[in-house]
C-alpha positions as CSV (number, residue, x, y, z in Angstrom):
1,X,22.1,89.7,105.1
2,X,24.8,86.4,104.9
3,X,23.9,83.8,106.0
4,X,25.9,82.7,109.3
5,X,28.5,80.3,109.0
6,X,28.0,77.5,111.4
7,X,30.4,74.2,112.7
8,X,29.2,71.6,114.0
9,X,32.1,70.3,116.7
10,X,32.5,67.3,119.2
11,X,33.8,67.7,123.1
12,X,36.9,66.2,123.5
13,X,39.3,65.2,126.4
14,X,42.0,63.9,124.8
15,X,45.1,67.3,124.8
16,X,48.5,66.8,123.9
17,X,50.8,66.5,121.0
18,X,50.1,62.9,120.4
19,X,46.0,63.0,121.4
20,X,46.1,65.5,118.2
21,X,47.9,63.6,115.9
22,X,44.9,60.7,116.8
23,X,42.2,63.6,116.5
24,X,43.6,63.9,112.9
25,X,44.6,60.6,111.5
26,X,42.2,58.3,112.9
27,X,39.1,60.6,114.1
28,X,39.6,62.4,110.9
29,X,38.7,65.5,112.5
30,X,40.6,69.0,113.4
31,X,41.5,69.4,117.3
32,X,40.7,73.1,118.2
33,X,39.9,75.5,121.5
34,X,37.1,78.5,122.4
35,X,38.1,80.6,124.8
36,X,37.2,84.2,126.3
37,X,34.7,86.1,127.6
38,X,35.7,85.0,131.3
39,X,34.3,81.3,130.4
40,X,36.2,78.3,130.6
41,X,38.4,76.5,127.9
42,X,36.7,74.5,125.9
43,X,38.6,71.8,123.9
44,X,36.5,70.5,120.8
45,X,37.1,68.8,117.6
46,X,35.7,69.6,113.9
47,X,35.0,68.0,111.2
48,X,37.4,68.1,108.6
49,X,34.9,68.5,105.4
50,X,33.5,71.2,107.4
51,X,36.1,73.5,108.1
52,X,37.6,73.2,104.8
53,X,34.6,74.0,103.2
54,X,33.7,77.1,105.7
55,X,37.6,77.9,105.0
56,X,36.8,78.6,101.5
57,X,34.2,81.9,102.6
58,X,36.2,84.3,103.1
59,X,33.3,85.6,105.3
60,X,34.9,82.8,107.8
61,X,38.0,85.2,108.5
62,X,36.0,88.3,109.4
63,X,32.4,87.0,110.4
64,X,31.6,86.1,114.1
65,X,30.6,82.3,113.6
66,X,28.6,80.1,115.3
67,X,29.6,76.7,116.6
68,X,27.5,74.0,117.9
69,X,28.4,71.3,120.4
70,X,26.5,69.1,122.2
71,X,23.4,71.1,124.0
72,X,25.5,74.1,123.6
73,X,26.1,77.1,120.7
74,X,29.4,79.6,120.7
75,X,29.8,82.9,119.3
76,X,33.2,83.2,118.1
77,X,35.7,84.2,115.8
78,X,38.5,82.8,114.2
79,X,42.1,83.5,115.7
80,X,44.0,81.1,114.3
81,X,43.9,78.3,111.5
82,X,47.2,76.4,111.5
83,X,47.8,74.5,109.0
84,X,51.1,71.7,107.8
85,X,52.9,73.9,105.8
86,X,54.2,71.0,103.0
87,X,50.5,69.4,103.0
88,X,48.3,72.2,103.8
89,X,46.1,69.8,105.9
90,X,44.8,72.0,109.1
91,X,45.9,71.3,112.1
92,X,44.4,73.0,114.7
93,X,42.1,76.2,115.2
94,X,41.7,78.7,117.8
95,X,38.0,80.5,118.5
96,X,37.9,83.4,120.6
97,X,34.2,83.8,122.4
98,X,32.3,87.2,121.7
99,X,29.3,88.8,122.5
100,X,28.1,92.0,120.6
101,X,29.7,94.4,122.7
102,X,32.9,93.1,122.1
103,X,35.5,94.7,120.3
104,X,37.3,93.2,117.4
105,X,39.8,93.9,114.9
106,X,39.3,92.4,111.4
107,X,40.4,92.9,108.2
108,X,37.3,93.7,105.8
109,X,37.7,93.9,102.0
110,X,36.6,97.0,100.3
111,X,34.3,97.3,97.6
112,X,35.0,99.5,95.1
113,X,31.1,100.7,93.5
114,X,30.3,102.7,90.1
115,X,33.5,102.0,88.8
116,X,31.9,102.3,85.2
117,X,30.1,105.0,86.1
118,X,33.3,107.2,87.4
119,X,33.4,110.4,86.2
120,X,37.6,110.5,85.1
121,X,36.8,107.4,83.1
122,X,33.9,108.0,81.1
123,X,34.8,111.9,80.4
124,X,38.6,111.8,80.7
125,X,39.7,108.5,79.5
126,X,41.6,107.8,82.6
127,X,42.4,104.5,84.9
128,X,41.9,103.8,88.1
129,X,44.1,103.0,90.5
130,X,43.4,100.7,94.0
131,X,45.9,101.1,96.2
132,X,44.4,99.2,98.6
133,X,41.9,96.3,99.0
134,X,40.9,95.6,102.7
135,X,41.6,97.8,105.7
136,X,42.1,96.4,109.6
137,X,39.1,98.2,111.9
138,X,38.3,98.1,115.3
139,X,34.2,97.3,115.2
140,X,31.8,95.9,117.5
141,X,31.6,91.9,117.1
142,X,27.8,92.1,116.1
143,X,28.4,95.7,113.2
144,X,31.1,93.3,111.5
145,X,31.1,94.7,108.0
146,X,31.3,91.9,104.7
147,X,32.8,94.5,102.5
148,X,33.4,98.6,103.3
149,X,32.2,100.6,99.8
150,X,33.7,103.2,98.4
151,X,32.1,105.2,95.6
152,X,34.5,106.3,93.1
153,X,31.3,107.7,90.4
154,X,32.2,111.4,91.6
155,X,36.1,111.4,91.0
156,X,37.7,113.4,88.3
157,X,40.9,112.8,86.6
158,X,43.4,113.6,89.4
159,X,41.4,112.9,92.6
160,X,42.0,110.7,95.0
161,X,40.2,109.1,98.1
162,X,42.2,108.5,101.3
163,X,41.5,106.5,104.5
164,X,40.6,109.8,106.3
165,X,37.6,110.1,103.7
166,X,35.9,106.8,103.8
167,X,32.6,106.1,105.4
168,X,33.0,103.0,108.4
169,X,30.0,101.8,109.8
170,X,28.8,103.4,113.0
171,X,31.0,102.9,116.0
172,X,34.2,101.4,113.9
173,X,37.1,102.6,113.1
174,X,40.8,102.6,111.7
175,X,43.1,102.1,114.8
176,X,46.4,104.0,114.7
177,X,45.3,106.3,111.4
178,X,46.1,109.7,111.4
179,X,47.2,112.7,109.3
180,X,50.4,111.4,109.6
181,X,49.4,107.6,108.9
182,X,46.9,108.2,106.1
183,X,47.2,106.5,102.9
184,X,45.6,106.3,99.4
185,X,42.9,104.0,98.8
186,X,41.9,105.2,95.4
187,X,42.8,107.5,92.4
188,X,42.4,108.7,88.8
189,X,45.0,108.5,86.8
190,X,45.7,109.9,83.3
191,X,46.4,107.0,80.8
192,X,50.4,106.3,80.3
193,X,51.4,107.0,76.5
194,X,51.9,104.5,74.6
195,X,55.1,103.8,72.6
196,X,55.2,102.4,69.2
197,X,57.1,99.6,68.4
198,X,59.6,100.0,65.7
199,X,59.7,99.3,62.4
200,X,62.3,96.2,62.1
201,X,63.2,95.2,58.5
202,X,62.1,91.0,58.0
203,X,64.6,89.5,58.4
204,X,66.9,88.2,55.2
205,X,68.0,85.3,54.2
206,X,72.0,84.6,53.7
207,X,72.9,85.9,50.8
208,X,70.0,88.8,50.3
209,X,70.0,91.8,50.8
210,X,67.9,94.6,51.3
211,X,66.3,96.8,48.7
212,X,68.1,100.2,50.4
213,X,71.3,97.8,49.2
214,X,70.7,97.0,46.9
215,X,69.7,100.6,45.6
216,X,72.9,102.0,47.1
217,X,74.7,99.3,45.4
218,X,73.0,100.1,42.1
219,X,73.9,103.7,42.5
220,X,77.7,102.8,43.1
221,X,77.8,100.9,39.6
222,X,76.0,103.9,37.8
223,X,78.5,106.0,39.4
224,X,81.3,104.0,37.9
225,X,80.1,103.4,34.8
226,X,79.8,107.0,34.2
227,X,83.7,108.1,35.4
228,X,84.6,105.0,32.8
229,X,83.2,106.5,29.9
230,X,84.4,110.1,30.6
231,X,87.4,108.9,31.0
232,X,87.7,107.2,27.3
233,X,86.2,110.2,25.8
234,X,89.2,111.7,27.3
235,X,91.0,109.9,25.9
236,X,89.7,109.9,22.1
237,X,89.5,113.7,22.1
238,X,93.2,113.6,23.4
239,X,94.3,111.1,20.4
């Protein structure tokens, strides 16, 4: 199991547009908020080295993470993560509280397993095909999944897995999918052909030419060789 991502984050009084912009520039720290679960507000501030390195788990969009104050720890998980769109510097965060009974929505990468093993592939030379790579479920804040796996080993050239097929982990699911909403997660394709390039002639230098022109040419001066001596024994027998 992952190990849980954890901040460590100071109270803090100070609100406002221009508190912030001190919570940044001279604290060097990210202003941010937890709220939910019928609790009170809670205004904290993070350290910057911190949060950028949690930022760089992608486990830190979709896991419920723990952050520590002082005397006190919050389940929560991440809402927002603003950030200054020329510098990329964060600006603030929002943390929504949760216990295990509550219900999320996250986005979850899938996993695509026995890929070389597939079936289409290894028999019938074909490619595969990933339509998509994460899916939004609803799941229970303490069943959050790191990846949802779907085994492709068993597909032949021409099948296909769709949403409706995959397996979610007990008591999740897809919100809004049906028949009519379905897509196409997976599929075995047959290899596109492949066109040969043409044959090009190198290129010539001025003045060259090719050695089909140079035959045709050759031909032409045969040709009028010959009609110039028919012609003067014409002529002879004639005189």
């Amino acid at each position: 199991m992952t190990d849980q991502i954890i901040l460590n984050a100071d109270s803090r009084e100070r609100t406002g547009t221009n508190k912030a912009r001190e919570i940044r520039n001279i604290d060097g720290m990210v202003p941010a908020i937890v709220y939910g679960d019928e609790k009170e507000t809670l205004n904290i501030k993070l350290k910057l080295n911190e949060l950028t390195k949690a930022s760089e788990n992608e486990l830190f969009y979709t896991q419920v993470l723990l952050i520590k104050t002082e005397g006190n720890e919050e389940k929560v998980v991440l809402k927002e993560l603003q950030r200054d769109p020329a510098k990329g510097k964060f600006l603030h965060a929002d943390f929504q509280r949760v216990s295990r009974k509550t219900k999320l929505k996250v986005i979850i990468p899938v996993n695509f397993i026995n890929e070389e093993e597939c079936v289409g592939i290894k028999i019938d030379g074909g490619v595969v095909a990933k339509a998509i790579r994460e899916i939004e479920i609803m799941c229970l804040a303490g069943n959050i999944p790191e990846s949802i796996d779907v085994d492709i080993e068993n597909l032949n050239l021409g099948d296909s897995i769709r949403l409706t097929e995959i397996s979610l982990p007990e008591g999740s699911e897809i919100p809004g999918l049906t028949e009519e909403t379905d897509q196409m997660v997976v599929s075995v394709n047959a290899p596109k052909a492949v066109e040969e390039d043409p044959i090009i002639e190198d290129e010539l230098e001025d003045g060259e030419i090719s050695d089909s022109e140079e035959g045709a040419e050759s031909a032409e001066t045969d040709d009028a060789g010959s009609s110039e001596e028919s012609d003067k024994e014409e002529s002879s027998e004639e005189n």
